[in-house]
C-alpha positions in Angstrom: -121.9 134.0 159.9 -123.0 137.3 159.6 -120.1 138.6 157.3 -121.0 135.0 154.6 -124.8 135.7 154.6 -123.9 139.6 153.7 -121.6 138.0 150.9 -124.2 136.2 149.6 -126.9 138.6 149.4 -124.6 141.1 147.5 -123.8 138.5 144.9 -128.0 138.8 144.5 -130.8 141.3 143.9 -130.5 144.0 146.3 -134.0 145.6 146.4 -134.1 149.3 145.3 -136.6 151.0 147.6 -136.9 149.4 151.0 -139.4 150.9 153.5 -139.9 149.4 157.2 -142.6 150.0 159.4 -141.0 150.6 163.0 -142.5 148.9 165.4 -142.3 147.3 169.0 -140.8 150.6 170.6 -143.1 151.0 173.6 -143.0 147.1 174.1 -139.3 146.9 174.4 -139.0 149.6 176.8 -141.9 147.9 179.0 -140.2 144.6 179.0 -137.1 146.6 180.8 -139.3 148.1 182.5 -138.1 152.0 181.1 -140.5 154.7 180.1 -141.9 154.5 176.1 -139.6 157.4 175.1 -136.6 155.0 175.7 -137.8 152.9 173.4 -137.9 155.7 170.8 -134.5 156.4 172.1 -133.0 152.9 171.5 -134.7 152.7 168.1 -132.9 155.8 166.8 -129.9 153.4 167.1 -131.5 151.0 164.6 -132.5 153.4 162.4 -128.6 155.0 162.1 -127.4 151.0 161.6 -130.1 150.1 159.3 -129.0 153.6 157.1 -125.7 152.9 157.2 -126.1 149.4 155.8 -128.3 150.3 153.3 -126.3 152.3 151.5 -123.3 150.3 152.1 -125.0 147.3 150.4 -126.4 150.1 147.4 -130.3 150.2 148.4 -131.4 153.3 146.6 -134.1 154.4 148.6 -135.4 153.8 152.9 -138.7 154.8 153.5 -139.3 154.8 157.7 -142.7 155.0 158.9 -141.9 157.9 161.6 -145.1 159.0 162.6 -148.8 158.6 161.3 -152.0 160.1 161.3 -152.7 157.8 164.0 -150.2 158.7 166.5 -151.7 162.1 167.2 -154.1 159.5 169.3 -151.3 158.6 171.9 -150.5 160.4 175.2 -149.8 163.9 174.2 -146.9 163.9 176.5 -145.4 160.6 174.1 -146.3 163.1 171.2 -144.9 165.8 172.7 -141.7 164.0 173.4 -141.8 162.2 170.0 -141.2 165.7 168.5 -138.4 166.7 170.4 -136.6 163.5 170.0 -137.3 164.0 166.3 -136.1 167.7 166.1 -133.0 167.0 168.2 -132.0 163.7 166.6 -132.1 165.7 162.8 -129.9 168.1 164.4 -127.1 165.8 165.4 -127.6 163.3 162.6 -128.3 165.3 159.2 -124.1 166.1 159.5 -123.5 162.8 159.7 -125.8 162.1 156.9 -124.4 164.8 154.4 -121.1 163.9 154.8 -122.2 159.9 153.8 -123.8 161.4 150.1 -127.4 160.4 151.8 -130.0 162.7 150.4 -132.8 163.3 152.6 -136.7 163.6 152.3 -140.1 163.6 153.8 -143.3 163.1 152.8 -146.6 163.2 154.9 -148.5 166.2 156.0 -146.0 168.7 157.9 -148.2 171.6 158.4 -149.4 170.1 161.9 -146.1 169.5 163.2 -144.1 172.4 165.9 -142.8 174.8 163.7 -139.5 174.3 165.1 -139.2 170.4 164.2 -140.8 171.6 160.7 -137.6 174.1 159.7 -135.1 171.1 161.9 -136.6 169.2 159.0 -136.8 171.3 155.8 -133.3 172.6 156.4 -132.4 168.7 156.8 -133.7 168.8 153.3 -132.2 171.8 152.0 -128.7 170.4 152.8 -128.8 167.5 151.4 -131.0 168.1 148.9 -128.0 167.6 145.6 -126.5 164.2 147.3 -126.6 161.4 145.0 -126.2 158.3 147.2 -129.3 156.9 149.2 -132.3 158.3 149.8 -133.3 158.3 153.4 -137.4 159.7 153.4 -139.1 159.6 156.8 -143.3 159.5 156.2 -143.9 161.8 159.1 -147.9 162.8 160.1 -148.5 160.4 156.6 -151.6 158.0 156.4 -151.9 156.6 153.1 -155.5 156.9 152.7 -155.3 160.7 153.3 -152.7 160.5 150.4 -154.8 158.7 148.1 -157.9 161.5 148.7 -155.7 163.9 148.0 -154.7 162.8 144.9 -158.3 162.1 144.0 -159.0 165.8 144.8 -156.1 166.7 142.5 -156.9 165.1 139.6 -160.9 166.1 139.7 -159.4 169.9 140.4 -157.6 169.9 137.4 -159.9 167.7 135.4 -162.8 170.2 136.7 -159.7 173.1 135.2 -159.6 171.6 131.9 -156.1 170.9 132.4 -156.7 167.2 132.1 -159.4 165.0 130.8 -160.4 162.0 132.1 -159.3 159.6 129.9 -155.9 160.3 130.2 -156.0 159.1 133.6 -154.2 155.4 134.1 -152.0 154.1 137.1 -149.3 155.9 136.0 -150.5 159.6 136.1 -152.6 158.1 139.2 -149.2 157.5 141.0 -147.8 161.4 139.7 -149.9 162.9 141.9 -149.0 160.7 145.3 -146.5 162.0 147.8 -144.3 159.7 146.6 -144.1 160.3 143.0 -140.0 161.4 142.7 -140.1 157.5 144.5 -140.4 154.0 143.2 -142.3 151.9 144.5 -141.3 149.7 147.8 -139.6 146.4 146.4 -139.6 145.0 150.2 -141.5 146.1 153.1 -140.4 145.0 156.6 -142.4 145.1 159.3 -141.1 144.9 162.8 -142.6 143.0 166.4 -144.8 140.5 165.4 -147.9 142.8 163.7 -149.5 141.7 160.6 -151.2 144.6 159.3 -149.7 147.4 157.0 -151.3 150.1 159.4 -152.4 152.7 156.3 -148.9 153.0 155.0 -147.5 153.0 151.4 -151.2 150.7 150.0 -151.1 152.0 146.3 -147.5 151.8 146.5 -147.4 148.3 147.6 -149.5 146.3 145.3 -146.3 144.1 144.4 -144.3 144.8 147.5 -142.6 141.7 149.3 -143.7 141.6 152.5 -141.3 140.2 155.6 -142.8 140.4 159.0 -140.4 139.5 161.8 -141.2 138.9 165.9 -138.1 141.6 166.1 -139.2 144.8 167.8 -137.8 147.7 166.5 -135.0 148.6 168.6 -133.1 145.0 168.2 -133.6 145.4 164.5 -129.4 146.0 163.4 -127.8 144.4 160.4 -128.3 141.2 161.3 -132.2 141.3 160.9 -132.0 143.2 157.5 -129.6 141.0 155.9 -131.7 138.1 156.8 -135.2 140.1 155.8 -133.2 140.5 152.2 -131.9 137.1 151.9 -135.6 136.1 152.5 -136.5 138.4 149.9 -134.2 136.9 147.5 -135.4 133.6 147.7 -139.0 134.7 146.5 -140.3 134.3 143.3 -141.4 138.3 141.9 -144.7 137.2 139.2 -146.3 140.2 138.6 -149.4 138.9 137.8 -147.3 135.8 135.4 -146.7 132.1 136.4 -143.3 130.5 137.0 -142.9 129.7 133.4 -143.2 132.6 131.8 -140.5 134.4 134.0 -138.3 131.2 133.0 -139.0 132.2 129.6 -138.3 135.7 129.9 
């Protein structure tokens, strides 16, 4: 079943950027009655099954909302475990990574991470910074509002420089200044155990983003899930702003 709905969705539009807010860690390890952190744990299984298969099926670029702004607000034990897990899961997977052509990248705010998980992650970077196959990016301390200020503060600084005047700004030179200008914008956004909320992540980015929310916490999210979350995806109708006609048309 699995292997014909995989078929089918490769004879379709595979979206180019995908980016999934993980979710439903801390519930799934409750329900077994096992610490938060082993939810984290069980969810770096999804997110090695849900890279492999997106490059296998030729998505271009996964964004993973790792950690936000918000998060500093959780036990600072959970934070301080967070990290490690982080630091030593780079470690054993970035290998792993180089050797599949996945180029790897971050945006967010680093500065107030450990140092050590910071150069785990920059040399992460480093390495696979000339691979040409997909693009993994993990938004790490990232809150999409912060983004947005800063590229308001940007543009007045260099508007206030002479250095651009402020009828050249549009949407385009708007989205130049973002984190995630070397990155297209989401074409699907997934959204794991049951939320309905985009939780300040990727909102200029976004605008025309398919949305797929699924009951699915995070660590049960494999293949299976995405397959079906692109298949759904698939079977939308992308306007743009047009009606059904004029895409006929066009």
């Amino acid at each position: 079943m699995l292997k014909s709905l995989r078929d089918k969705i490769l004879e379709g539009n595979i979206p180019n950027h995908i980016a999934i807010i993980m979710d439903g860690n801390g519930r799934w390890a409750r329900e077994r009655s096992l610490p938060r952190i082993a939810g984290h744990r069980e969810g770096i299984n999804s997110v090695r099954e849900i890279t492999r298969v997106c490059g296998e099926i030729g998505v271009k670029h996964l964004t993973l909302y790792t950690f936000s702004t918000e998060n500093w607000k959780r036990p600072p034990s959970e934070v301080k475990a967070l990290m490690t897990l982080l630091l030593k899961t780079i470690n054993i997977e970035i290998k792993e990574l180089h050797k599949n052509n996945v180029r790897f990248t971050i945006i967010g705010e680093l500065d107030l991470l450990p140092i050590s998980t910071v150069e785990g992650l920059e040399n992460g970077v480093e390495l696979t910074s000339k691979n040409t196959g997909l693009n993994l990016c993990l938004a790490l301390n990232y809150g999409s509002r912060k983004e947005i200020l800063d590229a308001v503060k940007s543009i007045c600084t260099k508007i206030q420089n002479e250095e651009l005047r402020l009828e050249q700004l549009d949407e385009n030179l708007f989205s130049k200044e973002l984190y995630t200008k070397s990155i297209p914008d989401p074409d699907l956004m997934i959204r794991t155990s049951g939320e309905y909320r985009l939780s300040n992540f990727l909102l200029w980015q976004s605008a025309y983003t398919e949305i797929y929310m699924t009951e699915t916490y995070w660590p049960n999210f494999r293949e299976k899930q995405l397959i079906e979350s692109i298949n759904d995806y698939q079977n939308r109708e992308r306007r743009f702003g047009k009606v059904s006609d004029q895409l006929k048309i066009s």
